[in-house]
ZAMARGU-4260 file (C-alpha; in steps of 0.2 Angstrom, whole numbers, plus 5000, padded with zeros to 4 digits):
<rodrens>
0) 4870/5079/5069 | 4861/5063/5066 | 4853/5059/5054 | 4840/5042/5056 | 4833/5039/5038
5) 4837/5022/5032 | 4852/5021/5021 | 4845/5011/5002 | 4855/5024/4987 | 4871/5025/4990
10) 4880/5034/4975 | 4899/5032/4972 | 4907/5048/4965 | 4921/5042/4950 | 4928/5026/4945
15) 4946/5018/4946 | 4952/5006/4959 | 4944/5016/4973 | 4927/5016/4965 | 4926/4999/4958
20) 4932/4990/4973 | 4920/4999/4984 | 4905/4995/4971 | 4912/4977/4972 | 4913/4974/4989
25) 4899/4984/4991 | 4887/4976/4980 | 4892/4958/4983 | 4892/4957/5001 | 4878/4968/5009
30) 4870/4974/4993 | 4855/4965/4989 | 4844/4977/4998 | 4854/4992/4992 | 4854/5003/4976
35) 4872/5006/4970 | 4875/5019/4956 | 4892/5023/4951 | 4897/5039/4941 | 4912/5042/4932
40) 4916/5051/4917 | 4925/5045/4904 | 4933/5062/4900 | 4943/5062/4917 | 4959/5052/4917
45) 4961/5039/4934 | 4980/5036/4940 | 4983/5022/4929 | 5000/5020/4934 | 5008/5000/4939
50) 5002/4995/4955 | 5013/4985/4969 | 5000/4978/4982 | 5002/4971/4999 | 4994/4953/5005
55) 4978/4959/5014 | 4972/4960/4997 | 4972/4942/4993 | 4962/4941/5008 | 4950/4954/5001
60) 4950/4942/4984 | 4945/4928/4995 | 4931/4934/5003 | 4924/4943/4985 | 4927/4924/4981
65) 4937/4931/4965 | 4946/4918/4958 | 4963/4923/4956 | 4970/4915/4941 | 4956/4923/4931
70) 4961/4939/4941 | 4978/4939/4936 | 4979/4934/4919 | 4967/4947/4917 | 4977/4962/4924
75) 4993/4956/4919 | 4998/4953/4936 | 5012/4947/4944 | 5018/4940/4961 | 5027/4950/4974
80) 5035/4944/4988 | 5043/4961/4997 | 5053/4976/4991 | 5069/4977/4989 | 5076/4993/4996
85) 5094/5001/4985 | 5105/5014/4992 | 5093/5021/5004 | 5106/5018/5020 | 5120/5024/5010
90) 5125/5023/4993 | 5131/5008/4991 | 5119/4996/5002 | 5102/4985/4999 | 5092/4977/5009
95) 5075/4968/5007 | 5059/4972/5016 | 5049/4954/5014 | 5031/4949/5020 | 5029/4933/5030
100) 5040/4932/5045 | 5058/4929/5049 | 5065/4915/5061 | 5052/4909/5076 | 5045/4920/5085
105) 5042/4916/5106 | 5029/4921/5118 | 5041/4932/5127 | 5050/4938/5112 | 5054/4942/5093
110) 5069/4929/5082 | 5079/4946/5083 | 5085/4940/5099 | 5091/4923/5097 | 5098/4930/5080
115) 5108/4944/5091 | 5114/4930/5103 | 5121/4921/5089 | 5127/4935/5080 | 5138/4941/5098
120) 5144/4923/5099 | 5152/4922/5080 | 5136/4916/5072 | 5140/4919/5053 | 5123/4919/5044
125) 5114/4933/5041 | 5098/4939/5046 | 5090/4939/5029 | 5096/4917/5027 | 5079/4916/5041
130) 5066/4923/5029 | 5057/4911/5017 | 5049/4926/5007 | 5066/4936/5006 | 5075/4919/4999
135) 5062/4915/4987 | 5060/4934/4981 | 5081/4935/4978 | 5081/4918/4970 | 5064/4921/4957
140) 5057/4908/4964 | 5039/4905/4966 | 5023/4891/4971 | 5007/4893/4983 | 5012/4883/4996
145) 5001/4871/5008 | 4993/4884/5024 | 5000/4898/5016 | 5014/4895/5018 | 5022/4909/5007
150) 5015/4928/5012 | 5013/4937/4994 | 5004/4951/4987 | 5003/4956/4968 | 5011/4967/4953
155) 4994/4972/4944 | 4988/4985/4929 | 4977/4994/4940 | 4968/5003/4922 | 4964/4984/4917
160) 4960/4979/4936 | 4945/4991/4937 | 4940/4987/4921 | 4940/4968/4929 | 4930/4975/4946
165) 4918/4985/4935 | 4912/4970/4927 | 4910/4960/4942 | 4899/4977/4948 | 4888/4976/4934
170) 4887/4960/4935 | 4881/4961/4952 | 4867/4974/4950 | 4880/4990/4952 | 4872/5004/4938
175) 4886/5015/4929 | 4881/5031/4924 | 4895/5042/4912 | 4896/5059/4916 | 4905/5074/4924
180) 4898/5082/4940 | 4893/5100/4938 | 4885/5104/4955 | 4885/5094/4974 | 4868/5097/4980
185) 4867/5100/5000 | 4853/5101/5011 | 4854/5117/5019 | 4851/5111/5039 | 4856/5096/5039
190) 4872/5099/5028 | 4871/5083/5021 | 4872/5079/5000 | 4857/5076/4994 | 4860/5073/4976
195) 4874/5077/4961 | 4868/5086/4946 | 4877/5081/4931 | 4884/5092/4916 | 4870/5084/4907
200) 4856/5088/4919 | 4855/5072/4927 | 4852/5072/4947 | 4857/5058/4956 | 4848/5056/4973
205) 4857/5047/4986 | 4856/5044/5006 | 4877/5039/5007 | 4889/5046/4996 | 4905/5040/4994
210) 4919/5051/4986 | 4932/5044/4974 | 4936/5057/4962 | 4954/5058/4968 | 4966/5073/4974
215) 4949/5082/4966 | 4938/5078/4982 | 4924/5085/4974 | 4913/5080/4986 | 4924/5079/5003
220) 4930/5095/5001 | 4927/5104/4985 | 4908/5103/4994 | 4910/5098/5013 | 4926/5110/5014
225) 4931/5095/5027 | 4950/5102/5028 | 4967/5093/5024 | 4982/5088/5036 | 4997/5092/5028
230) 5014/5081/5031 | 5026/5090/5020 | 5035/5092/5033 | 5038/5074/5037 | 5037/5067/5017
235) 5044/5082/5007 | 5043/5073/4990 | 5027/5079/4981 | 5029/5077/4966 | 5032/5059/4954
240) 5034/5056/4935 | 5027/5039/4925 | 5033/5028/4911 | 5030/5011/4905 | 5042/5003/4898
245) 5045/4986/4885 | 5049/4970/4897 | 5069/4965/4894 | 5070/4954/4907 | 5060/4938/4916
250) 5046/4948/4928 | 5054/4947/4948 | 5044/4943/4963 | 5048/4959/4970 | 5048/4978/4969
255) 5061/4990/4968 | 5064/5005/4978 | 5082/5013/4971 | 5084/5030/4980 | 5090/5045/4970
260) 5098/5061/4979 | 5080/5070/4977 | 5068/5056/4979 | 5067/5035/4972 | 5063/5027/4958
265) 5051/5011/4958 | 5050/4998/4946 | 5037/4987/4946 | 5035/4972/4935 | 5022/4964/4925
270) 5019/4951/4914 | 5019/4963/4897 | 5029/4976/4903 | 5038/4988/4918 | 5030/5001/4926
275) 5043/5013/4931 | 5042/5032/4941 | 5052/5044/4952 | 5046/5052/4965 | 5054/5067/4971
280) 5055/5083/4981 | 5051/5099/4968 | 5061/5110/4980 | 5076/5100/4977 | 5072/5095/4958
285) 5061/5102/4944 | 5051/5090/4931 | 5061/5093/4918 | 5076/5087/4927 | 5066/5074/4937
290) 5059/5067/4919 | 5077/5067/4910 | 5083/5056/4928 | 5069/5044/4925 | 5073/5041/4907
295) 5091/5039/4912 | 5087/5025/4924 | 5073/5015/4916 | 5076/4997/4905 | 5069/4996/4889
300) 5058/5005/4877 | 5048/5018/4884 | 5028/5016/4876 | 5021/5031/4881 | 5023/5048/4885
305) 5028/5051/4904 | 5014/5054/4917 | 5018/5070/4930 | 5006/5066/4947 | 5008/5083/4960
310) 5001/5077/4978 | 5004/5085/4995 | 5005/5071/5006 | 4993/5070/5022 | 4975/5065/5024
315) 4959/5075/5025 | 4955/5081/5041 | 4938/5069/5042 | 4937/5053/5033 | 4919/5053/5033
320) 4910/5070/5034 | 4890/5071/5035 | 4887/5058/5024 | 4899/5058/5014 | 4913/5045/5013
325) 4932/5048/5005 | 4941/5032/4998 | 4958/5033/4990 | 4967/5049/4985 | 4950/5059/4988
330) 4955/5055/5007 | 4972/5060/5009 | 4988/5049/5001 | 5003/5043/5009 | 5017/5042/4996
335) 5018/5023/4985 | 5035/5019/4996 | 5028/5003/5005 | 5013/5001/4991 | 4999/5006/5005
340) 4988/5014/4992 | 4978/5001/4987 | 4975/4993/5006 | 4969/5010/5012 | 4956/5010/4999
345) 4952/4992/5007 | 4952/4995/5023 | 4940/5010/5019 | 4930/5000/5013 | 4928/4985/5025
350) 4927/4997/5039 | 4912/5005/5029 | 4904/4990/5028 | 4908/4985/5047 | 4900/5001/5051
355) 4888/5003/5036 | 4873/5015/5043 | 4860/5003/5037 | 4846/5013/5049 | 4853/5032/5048
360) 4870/5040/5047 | 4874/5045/5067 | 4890/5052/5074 | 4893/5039/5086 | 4897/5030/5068
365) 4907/5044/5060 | 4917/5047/5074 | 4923/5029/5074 | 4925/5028/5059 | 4936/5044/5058
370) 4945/5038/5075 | 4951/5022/5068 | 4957/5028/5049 | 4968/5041/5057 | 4975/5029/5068
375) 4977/5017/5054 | 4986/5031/5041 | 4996/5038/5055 | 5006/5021/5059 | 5009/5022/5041
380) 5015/5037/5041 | 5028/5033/5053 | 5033/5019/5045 | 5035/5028/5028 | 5044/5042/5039
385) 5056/5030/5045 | 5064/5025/5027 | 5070/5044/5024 | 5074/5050/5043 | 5085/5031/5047
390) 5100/5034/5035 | 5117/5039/5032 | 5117/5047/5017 | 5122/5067/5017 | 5125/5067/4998
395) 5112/5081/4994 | 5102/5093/5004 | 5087/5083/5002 | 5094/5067/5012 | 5102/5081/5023
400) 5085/5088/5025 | 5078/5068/5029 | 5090/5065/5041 | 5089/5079/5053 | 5072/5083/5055
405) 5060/5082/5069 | 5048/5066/5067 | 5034/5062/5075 | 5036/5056/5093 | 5027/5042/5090
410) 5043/5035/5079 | 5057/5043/5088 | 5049/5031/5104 | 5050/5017/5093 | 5069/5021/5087
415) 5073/5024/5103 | 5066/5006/5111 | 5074/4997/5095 | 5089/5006/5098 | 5090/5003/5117
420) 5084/4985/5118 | 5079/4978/5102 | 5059/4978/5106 | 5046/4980/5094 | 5030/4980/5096
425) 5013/4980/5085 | 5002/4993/5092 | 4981/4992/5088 | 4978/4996/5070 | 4997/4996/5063
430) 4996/4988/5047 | 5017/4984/5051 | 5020/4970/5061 | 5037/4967/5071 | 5045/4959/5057
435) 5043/4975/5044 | 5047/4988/5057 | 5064/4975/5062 | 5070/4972/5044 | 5070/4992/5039
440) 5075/4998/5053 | 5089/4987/5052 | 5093/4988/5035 | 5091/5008/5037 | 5106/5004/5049
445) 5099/5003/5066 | 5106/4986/5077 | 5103/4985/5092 | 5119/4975/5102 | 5111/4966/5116
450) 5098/4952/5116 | 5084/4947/5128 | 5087/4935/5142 | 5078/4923/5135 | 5087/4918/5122
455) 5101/4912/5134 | 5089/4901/5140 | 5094/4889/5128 | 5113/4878/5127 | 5122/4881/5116
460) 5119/4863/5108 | 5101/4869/5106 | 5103/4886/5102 | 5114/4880/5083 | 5101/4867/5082
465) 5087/4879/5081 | 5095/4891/5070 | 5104/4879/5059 | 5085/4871/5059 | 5077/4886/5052
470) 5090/4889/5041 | 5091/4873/5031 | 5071/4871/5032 | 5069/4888/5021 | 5087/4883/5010
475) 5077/4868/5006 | 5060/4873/5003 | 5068/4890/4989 | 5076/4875/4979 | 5062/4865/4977
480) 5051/4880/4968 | 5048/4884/4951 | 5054/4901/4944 | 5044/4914/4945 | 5041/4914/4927
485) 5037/4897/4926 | 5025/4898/4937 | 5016/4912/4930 | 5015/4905/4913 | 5008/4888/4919
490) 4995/4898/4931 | 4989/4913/4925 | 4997/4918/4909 | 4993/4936/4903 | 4977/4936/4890
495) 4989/4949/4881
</rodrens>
């Protein structure tokens, strides 16, 4: 059903990243005919947990025109150039899932296959020597380098970052109103929301709605009844504990993902501290159990209390529903593996705002919408998918579990051309590029043995040149960079 009156209030339902970046984004870049109110209470709790981020988000900073020193000495952030990935294969392995790219890519072909040539001719460098972002990361190493010539994303305290977003709101004419939501109004023939009455009596009138109140949904399903599509099947973990610990060490550019026979443990670093968490499979291990691991496997003192988070991973069935829009874990979550939670909030958004129903809210616009987030979330499922069903490990009945169950077709095409010819290709809306899908499925295990014909297009004269080339190029450029550390302190040293 249509609906053709002109979109001015649009109300945000709760705070925390979701709500603050959408009121940001929102209110600096088509705002100034628009009437933003936010509502959050401060009686409800957001997931403050550490957050490890992906590099769209420094494009997002750069086009709120955020300056990112500021940013980050604000949030305590620091710099992330990948994830490094321990004893997912197997017990005893590691391997490093970067940004940027690896080697030089053809027009015909991926580096993989001039790497695979050498590699069959006696080559003795590895992969990983070809990635400018893996070396730097394994080395603490850090610098912005001219064009962008480093990929990196950050380490933030996403409590202090939407305390940072809510200023620039406010700034910016976004109105806060405290308050918890007692009742979602609803036109009765249209179905649409019409208004939220607050415990206080408040109403708050709006013509879009957008839904952040986390696993709650209190608007895109606790009042739109939208329905959920559950992937407990594919991502059995559904469960994950918190802690923060004391800093013991210098902060490194990277994540950690250490695998644990019912689920992984991250450890993500920041300028004043570690933000540790397991997530695991309740079927395979209780909290009490899952808490006493974590405590077990964590560095330094532990500040506060630990956090338990329960989620059933999918998505809601309808990303937008009437006119009502879900944004973060109101609309589905994807488990923290590869740090996606914080992109699909900006995806959201921006594909909000490409789509924004300035003139009415019609379904030619919802069903877009809907069309290209569950395209967008179901590349990033099987990517997630990927890192538990691609492994050797039969230590406990959860990996047993991992290993042997059906995934989606959609992936097991993708093993299968890896596996056949060592192809991979991006398809429309994957957020994964070639080289992410190559280095995991490769450090997962899964090498494909023949190379593309092309790559014996070259002598062999040109062939060491062009790999030596690369190789001495990145060797070069990692000892000519500051430590991580360093650079932090010189430019963007945490306000405490």
């Amino acid at each position: 059903m249509n609906n053709l009156s002109a979109v001015k209030n649009v109300v945000i339902a709760g705070g925390g990243t979701a709500g603050w970046m959408a009121a940001t984004a929102l209110a600096k870049l088509i705002g100034n005919k628009l009437n933003i109110t936010l509502v959050e209470s401060d009686e409800i709790s957001t997931i403050g947990v550490g957050e490890a981020t992906i590099p769209p988000l420094v494009t997002f900073h750069k086009m709120l025109k955020i300056n990112e020193a500021e940013f980050m000495s604000s949030v305590n952030a620091t710099f992330k150039l990948g994830i490094n990935f321990e004893n997912w294969k197997d017990t005893s392995s590691e391997y490093f899932h970067s940004f940027g790219t690896t080697g030089r890519d053809c027009w015909a072909t991926t580096f993989l296959q001039f790497y695979n040539r050498s590699k069959q001719e006696g080559y003795q460098a590895n992969y990983e020597d070809y990635c400018l972002e893996l070396q730097a990361g394994m080395n603490q190493k850090f610098a912005h380098l001219p064009d962008s010539g480093l990929k990196y994303a950050y380490h933030i305290d996403s409590t202090l970052y939407a305390r940072f977003l809510r200023t620039i709101s406010e700034q910016h004419g976004v109105t806060r109103i405290e308050g918890t939501i007692d009742k979602v109004n609803i036109d009765e023939e249209s179905g649409f929301i019409t208004s939220l009455r607050l415990t206080s009596g408040h109403i708050i009138e709006g013509d879009l709605f957008i839904d952040c109140t986390g696993f709650r949904g209190v608007l895109i399903e606790q009042a739109l009844h939208t329905g959920y599509e559950d992937w407990s099947h594919w991502l059995p973990c559904d469960r994950a504990v918190a802690v923060q610990t004391e800093s013991i060490e210098d902060p490194k550019p990277y994540t950690r993902c250490i695998a644990h026979e019912s689920g992984w443990q991250w450890r993500i670093p920041l300028q004043h501290r570690t933000g540790n968490g397991l997530v695991y499979c309740s079927k395979y291990l209780n909290d009490e159990d899952a808490e006493q691991l974590l405590r077990n496997n964590v560095e330094g003192k532990i500040l506060k209390k630990p956090l338990f988070i329960k989620f059933s991973p999918g998505q809601r069935r309808k990303h937008w529903n009437k006119n009502c829009v879900a944004l973060g874990l109101s609309s589905g979550f994807i488990e923290p593996l590869e740090s996606t939670s914080i992109h699909l909030i900006q995806r959201g958004i921006i594909r909000l705002m490409q789509m924004f129903p300035k003139t009415g809210i019609t379904d030619s616009v919802i069903n877009e919408y809907n069309f290209q987030a569950k395209e967008e979330v179901q590349y990033i499922r099987d990517f997630i998918i990927l890192h538990y069903h691609l492994t050797n490990r039969n230590d406990s009945n959860f990996w047993r579990y991992c290993s042997k169950m059906e995934v989606p077709s959609s992936l097991t095409h993708r093993l299968e051309l890896f596996k056949d010819h060592g192809y991979v290709f991006k398809a429309p809306w994957d957020l994964f590029a070639e080289n992410s899908w190559i280095q995991v499925m490769q450090g997962q295990g899964l090498s494909p043995q023949m190379h593309h014909p092309i790559a014996d297009m070259m002598s062999d004269k040109e062939q060491d040149m062009f790999m030596n080339g690369i190789k001495n190029s990145i060797s070069q450029t990692v000892q000519s960079l500051p430590t991580h550390k360093q650079y932090l302190d010189q430019y963007c040293k945490s306000k405490g």
